[in-house]
Structures are given as structure tokens and as C-alpha cells.
N, C-alpha and C positions, 0 to 999 in steps of 0.2 A: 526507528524502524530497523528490525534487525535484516543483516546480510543474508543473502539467500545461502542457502547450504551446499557444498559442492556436490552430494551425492543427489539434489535434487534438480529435475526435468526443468530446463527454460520455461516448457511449455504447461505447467502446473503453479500454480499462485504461491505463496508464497505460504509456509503452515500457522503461522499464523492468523493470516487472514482467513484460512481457511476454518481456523477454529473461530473466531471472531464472526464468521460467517452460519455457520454454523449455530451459533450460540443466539444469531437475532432471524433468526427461519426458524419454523417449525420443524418438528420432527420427521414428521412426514416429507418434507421437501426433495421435491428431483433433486440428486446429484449435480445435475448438470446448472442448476440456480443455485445451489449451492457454490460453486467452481465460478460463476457468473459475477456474485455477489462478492466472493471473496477477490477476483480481479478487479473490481472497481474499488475497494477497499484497498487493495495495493497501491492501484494507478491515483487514489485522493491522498494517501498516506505521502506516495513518493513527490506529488505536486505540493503539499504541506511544506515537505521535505526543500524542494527547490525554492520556495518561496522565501522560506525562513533563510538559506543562504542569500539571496541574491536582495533582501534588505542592506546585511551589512555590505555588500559591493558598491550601491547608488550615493555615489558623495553628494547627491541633487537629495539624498534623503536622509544622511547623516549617517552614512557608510564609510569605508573606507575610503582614501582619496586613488 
């Protein structure tokens, strides 16, 4: 998942997602399901993200000790 960019809004997803979002809605799509779509797209990417870390941390799972 890449980094958010400095020049862009906390409060705007991330442009990826937003393409990614874009890409599985129709054309016609509100902007604003657009912008909807593409936050929950971040928010499963970044939970993917935490998951895959915190395997290697659980020595109960063959993580680090």
C-alpha cells in the first residue's frame, strides 16, 4: 500500500484507492460513493496491512519471540 502523499488532504482517500474505486463503479457513479468506496478500500488494505505484521510478532504463532 503505498504512502499517502504530502500534498494530499487527511481528509480525501487515498489516490489510489480512489482509482481502484473508480474502476469497479460504473461510470455514472455519485462522486460521493465513489470517495465512500475508495475509503473502505483503504481502511481493508490498511487492516490486510496490520494483520500481515502482527503474524510475524505472535511467538503463540511462530512469530517472533
Amino acid at each position: 500500500m503505498p504512502e499517502p502523499q504530502p500534498n494530499q488532504s487527511p481528509e480525501e482517500p487515498p489516490d489510489w484507492a480512489v482509482d481502484q474505486a473508480r474502476g469497479e463503479l460504473p461510470d455514472s457513479a455519485d462522486p460521493l460513493e465513489v470517495t465512500a468506496l475508495a475509503w473502505d478500500l483503504a481502511e481493508s488494505a490498511a487492516q490486510r496491512f496490520t494483520e500481515r505484521h502482527d503474524e510475524y510478532d505472535d511467538p503463540d504463532q511462530g512469530g517472533e519471540a
